[in-house]
C-alpha positions as CSV (number, residue, x, y, z in Angstrom):
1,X,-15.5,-11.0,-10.6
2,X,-18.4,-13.3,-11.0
3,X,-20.7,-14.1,-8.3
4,X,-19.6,-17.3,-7.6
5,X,-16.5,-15.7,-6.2
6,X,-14.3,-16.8,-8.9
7,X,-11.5,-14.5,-10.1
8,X,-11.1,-11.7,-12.5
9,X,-7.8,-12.1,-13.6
10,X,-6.0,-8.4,-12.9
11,X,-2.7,-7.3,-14.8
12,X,-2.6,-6.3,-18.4
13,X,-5.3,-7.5,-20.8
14,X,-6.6,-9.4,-18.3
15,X,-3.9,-11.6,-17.6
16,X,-2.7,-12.8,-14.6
17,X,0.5,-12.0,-13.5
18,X,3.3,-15.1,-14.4
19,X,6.0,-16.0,-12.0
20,X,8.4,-15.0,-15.3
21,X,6.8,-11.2,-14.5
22,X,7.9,-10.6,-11.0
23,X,11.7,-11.0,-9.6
24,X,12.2,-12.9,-7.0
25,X,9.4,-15.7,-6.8
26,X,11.3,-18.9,-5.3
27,X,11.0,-22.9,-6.2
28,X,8.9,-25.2,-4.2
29,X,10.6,-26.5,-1.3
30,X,9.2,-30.4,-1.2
31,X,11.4,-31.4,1.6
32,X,9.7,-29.3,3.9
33,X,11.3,-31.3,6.7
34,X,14.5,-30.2,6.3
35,X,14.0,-26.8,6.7
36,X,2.3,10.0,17.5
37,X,3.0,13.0,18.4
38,X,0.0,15.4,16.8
39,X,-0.3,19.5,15.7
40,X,-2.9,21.5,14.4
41,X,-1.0,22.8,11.5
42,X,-3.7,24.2,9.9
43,X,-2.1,22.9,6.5
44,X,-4.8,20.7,4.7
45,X,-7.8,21.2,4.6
46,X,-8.7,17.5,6.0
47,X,-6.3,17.9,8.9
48,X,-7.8,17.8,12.2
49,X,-7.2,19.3,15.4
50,X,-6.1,16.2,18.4
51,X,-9.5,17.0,19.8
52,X,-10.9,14.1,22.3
53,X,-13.1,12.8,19.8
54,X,-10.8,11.5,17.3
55,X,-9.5,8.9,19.7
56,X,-13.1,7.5,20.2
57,X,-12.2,5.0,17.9
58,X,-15.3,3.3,16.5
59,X,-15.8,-0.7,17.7
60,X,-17.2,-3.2,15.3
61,X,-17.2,-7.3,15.8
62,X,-14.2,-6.8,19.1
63,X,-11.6,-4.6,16.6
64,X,-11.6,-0.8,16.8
65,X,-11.8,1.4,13.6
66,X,-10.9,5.2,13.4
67,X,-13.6,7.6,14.0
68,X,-12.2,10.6,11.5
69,X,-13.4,9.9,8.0
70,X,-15.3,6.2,9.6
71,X,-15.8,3.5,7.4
72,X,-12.9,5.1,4.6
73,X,-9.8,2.7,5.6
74,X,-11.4,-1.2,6.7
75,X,-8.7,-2.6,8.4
76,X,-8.9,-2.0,12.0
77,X,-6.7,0.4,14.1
78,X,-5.8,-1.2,17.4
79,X,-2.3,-2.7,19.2
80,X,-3.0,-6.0,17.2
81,X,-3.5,-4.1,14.0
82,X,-0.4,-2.0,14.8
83,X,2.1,-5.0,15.1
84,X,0.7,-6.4,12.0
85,X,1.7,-3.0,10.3
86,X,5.2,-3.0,12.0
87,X,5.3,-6.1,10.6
88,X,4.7,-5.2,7.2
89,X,7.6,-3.0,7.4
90,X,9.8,-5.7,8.6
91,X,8.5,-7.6,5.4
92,X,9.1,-4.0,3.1
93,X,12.9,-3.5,4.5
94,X,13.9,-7.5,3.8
95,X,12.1,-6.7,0.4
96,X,14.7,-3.8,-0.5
97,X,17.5,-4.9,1.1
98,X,17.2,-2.8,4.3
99,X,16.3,0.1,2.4
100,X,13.6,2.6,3.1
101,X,12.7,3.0,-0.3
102,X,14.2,2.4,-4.2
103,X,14.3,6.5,-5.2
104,X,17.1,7.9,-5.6
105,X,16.2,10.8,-3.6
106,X,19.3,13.1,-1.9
107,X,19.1,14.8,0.7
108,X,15.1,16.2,0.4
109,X,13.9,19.1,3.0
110,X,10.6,18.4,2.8
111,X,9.3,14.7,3.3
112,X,5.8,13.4,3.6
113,X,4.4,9.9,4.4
114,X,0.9,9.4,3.4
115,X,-1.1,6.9,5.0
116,X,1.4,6.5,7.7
117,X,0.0,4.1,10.1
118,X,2.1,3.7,13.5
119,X,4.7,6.1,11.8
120,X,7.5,3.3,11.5
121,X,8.3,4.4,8.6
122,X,8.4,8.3,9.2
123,X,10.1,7.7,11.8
124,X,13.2,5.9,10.7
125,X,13.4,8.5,7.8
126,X,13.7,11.2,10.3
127,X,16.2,9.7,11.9
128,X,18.3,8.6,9.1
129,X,17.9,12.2,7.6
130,X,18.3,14.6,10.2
131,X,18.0,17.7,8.1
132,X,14.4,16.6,6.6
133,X,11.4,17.8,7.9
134,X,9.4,15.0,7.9
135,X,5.4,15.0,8.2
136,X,3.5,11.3,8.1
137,X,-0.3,11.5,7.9
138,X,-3.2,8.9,8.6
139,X,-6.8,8.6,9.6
140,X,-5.3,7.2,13.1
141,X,-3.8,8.7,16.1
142,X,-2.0,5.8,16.8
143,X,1.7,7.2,16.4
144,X,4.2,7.8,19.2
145,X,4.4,10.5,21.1
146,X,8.5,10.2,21.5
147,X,9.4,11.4,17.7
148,X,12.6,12.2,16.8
149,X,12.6,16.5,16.1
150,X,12.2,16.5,12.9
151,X,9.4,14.3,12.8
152,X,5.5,15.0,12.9
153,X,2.4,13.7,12.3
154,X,-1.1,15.3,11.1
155,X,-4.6,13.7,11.0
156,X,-5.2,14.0,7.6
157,X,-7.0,11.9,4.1
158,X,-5.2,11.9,1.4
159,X,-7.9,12.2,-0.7
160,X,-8.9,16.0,0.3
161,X,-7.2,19.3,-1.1
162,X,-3.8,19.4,0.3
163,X,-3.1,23.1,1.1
164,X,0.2,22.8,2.3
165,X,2.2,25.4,2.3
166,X,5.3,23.7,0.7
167,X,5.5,21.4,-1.9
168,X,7.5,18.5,-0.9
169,X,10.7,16.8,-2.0
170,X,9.2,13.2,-1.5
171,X,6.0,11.8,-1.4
172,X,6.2,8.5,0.2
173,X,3.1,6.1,1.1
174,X,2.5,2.4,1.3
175,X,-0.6,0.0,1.4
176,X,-3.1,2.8,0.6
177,X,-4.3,2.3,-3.0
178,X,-7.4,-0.1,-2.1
179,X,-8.7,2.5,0.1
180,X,-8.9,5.3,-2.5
181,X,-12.1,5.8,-4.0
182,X,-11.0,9.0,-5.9
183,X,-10.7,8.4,-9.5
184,X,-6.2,7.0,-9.6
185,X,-5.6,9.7,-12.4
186,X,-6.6,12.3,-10.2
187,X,-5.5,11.3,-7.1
188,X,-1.9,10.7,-9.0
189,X,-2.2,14.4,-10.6
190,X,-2.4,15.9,-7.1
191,X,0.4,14.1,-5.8
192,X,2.4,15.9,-9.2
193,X,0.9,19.3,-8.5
194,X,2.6,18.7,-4.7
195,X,5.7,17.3,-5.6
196,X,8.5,19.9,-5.7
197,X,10.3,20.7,-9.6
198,X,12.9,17.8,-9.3
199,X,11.0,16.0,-6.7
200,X,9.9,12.1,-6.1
201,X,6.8,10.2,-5.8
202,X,7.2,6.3,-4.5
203,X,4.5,4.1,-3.6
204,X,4.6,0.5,-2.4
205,X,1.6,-1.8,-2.4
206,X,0.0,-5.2,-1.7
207,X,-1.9,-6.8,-5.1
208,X,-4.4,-8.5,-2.8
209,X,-4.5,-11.2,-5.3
210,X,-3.2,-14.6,-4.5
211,X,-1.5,-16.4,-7.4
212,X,-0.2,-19.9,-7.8
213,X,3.4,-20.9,-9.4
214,X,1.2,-24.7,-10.3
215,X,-2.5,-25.3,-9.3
216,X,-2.3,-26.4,-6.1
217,X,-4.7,-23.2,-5.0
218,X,-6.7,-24.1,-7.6
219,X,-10.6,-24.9,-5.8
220,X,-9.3,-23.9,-2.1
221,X,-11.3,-21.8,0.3
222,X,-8.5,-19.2,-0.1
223,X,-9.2,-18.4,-3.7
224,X,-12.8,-19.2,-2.8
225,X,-12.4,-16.0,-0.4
226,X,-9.8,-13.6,-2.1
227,X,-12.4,-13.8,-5.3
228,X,-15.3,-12.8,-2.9
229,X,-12.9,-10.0,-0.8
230,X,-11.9,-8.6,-4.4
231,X,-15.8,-8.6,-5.8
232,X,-16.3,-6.8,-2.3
233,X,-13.7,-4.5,-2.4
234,X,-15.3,-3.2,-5.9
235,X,-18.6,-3.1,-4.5
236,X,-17.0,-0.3,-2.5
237,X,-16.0,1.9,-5.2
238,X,-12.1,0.7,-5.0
239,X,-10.1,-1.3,-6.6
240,X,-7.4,-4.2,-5.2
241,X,-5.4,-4.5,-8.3
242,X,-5.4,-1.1,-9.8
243,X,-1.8,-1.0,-8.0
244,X,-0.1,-3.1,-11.3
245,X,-0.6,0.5,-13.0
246,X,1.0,3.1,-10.7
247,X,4.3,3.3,-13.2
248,X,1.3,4.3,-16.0
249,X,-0.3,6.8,-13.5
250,X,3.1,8.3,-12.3
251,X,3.7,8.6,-16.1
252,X,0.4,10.2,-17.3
253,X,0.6,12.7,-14.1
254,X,4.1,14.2,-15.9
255,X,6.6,12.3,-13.6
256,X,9.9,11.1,-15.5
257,X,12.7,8.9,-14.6
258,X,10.5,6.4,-14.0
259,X,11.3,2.9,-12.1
260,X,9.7,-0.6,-10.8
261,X,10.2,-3.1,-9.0
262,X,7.9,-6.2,-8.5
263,X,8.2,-8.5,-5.9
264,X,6.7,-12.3,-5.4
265,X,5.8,-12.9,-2.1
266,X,5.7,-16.7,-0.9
267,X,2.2,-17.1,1.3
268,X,4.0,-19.1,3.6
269,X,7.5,-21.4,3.7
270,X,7.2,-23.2,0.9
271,X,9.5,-21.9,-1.4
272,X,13.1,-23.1,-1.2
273,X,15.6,-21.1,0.5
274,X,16.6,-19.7,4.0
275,X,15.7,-16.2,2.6
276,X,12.2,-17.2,0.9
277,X,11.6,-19.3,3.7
278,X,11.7,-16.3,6.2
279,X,9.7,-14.1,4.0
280,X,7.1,-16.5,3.2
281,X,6.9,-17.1,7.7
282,X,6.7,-13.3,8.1
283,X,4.0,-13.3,5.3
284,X,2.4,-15.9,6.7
285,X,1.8,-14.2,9.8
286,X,1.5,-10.9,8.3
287,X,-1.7,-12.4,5.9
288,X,-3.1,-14.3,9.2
289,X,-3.3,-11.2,11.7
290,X,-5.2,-9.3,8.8
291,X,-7.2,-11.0,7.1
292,X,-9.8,-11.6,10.2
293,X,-10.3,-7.5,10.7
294,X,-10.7,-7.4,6.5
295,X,-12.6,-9.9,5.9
296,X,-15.3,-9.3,8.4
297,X,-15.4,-5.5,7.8
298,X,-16.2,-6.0,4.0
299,X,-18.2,-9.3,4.3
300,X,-20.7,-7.9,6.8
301,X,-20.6,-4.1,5.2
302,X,-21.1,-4.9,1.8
303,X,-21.6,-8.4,0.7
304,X,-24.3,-9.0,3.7
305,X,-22.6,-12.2,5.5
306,X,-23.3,-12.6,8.8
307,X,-20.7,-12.5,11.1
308,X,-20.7,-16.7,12.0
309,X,-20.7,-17.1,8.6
310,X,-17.4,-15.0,8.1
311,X,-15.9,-16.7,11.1
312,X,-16.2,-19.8,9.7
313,X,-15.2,-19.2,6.4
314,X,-12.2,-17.7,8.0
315,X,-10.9,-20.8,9.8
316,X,-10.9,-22.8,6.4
317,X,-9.0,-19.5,4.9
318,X,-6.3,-19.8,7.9
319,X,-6.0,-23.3,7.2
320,X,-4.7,-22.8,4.1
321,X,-2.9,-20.2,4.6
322,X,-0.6,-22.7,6.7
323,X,-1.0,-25.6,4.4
324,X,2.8,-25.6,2.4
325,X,1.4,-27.7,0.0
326,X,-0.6,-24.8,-1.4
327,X,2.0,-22.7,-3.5
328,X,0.7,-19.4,-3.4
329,X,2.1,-15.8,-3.9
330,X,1.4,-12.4,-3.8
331,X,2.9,-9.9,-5.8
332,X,4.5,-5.8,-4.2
333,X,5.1,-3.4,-6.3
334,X,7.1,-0.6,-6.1
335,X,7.1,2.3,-8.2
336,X,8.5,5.6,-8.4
337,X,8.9,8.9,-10.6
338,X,10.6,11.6,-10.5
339,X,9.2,15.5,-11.5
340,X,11.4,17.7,-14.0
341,X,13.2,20.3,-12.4
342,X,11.1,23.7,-13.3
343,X,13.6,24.6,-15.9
344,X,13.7,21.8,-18.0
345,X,9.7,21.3,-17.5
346,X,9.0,25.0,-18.8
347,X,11.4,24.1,-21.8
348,X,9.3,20.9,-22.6
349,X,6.4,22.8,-22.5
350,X,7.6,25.8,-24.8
351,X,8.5,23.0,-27.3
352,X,5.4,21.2,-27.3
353,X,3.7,24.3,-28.2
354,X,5.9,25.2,-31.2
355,X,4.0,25.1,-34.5
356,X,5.1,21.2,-36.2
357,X,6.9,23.2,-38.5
358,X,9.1,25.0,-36.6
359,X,10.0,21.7,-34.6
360,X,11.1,20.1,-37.5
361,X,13.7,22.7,-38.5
């Protein structure tokens, strides 16, 4: 990132990430015309008791913030915020085909959704698999209160010692990775040492990096801003594109059976097709609800702009965002793993530690 706010190009080697990479980036349409219900488990360490406090939510520039852990997760936390998250799910679901996730996970007792944010997706799990208990966590009380039974949710960071009394049968989360600033090996290792012996890990995320299929975004105010938001984002000890490696992480934690998925994203309608043409509307919206709450939360924190100065910068961002002649994407990933079952992992192990000779007989 250079301090011009030009781009450091993320994705292996430094390269950026070519339409020919991802799977479902669409063609440019030029005839535009013609178109939660809390407990104290006492489980984690990091999970709170619903004590009054935690729904002071902190106020900053006319958007609220969660109080527990303040300042961890910079996106805001009120109603607006929470239809832009429902949102996202809508956008997720068209994504995989209605699907709640790409796993091929059967029938799992124990479930947990990390960074679970209005508990949309908890929820619908729950009620899809009646016999899973299903836990969803967040920094936010902002969940329902009617769940269906087999549904909870814990105020809780991933990032602190789980102490869980189970291990779980699917660890699920979505749009959390630019908010970790534990070290991603780490972080991925914990989620192995929690995963149950024939268990799965899947994680969805938002490369916050918007690419071009020609050079139409080439010298616009939205690349102008996404290189300054990603320098920003680094300043605070996180990374925006470190998602294009969770397959390698899930790997180097011990998960097998690997899989992934990336999808291009249209920033608006301009690619051709009913289909793109919807998810590049919903997008659209999605990227103008958040990217006011964002923006001004890491430009003021960390990169010292004053709040006109954001709000001005945001307008031109917004107008491109709209503008169809700018044909921009972004990329989701999805990736998942799966943990040997305790058998086969103890065998693996025994092998590995066989003298070379013996291995080779």
């Amino acid at each position: 990132m250079s301090e011009s706010g030009s781009l450091d190009r993320p994705g292996s080697g430094g390269r950026p990430l070519s339409p020919n990479d991802l799977c479902n980036i669409g063609q440019v349409d030029h005839d535009d015309d013609n178109d939660g219900n809390f407990t104290q488990s006492g489980q984690s360490t990091s999970s709170a008791s619903l004590s009054p406090s935690l729904y002071e939510f902190v106020l900053e520039h006319g958007r609220t913030f969660h109080k527990y852990k303040e300042g961890k997760y910079f996106l805001p936390n009120d109603e607006r915020e929470q239809h832009r998250l429902d949102l996202q799910h809508t956008i997720s679901k068209m994504l995989l085909k209605g699907k709640l996730g790409l796993a091929p996970v059967e029938n799992p007792a124990h479930v947990i959704d990390l960074a679970t944010g209005t508990g949309i997706w908890a929820i619908e799990y729950a009620e899809q698999n009646p016999l899973s208990s299903v836990l969803g966590t967040d920094l936010s009380p902002i969940q329902p209160s009617y769940l269906p039974a087999n549904c909870r949710f814990e105020i809780d960071d991933v990032e602190d010692e789980w102490v869980y009394p189970q291990k779980f049968d699917y660890i699920h989360g979505r749009y959390m990775m630019p908010f970790i600033k534990k070290d991603w090996a780490s972080f991925f290792a914990s989620i192995y040492e929690h995963t149950a012996p024939g268990g799965w890990a899947e994680f969805q995320e938002t490369v916050l990096y918007f690419q071009g299929v020609d050079d139409t975004i080439e010298g616009t105010a939205l690349q102008k801003w996404n290189g300054l938001l990603l320098g920003g984002i680094k300043k605070m000890g996180r990374s925006a594109t470190e998602a294009l490696r969770m397959k390698s992480y899930l790997a180097e934690a011990g998960f097998g059976e690997l899989g992934e998925k990336k999808f291009a994203v249209p920033m608006n309608a301009w690619a051709k097709g009913r289909e793109q043409k919807a998810l590049g509307a919903m997008q659209m919206i999605n990227n103008l609800e958040g990217i006011e709450g964002i923006t001004m939360a890491v430009f003021t924190r960390v990169l010292g702009w004053e709040p006109k100065d954001v709000e001005e910068l945001v307008v031109a961002v917004k107008r491109d965002l709209k503008d169809r002649k700018i044909h921009a994407y972004m990329t989701i990933l999805c990736a998942w793993g799966r943990k040997p079952e305790k058998q086969k992992a103890e065998e693996q192990k025994a092998e590995e530690q066989k003298p070379v000779e013996t291995r080779e007989s």
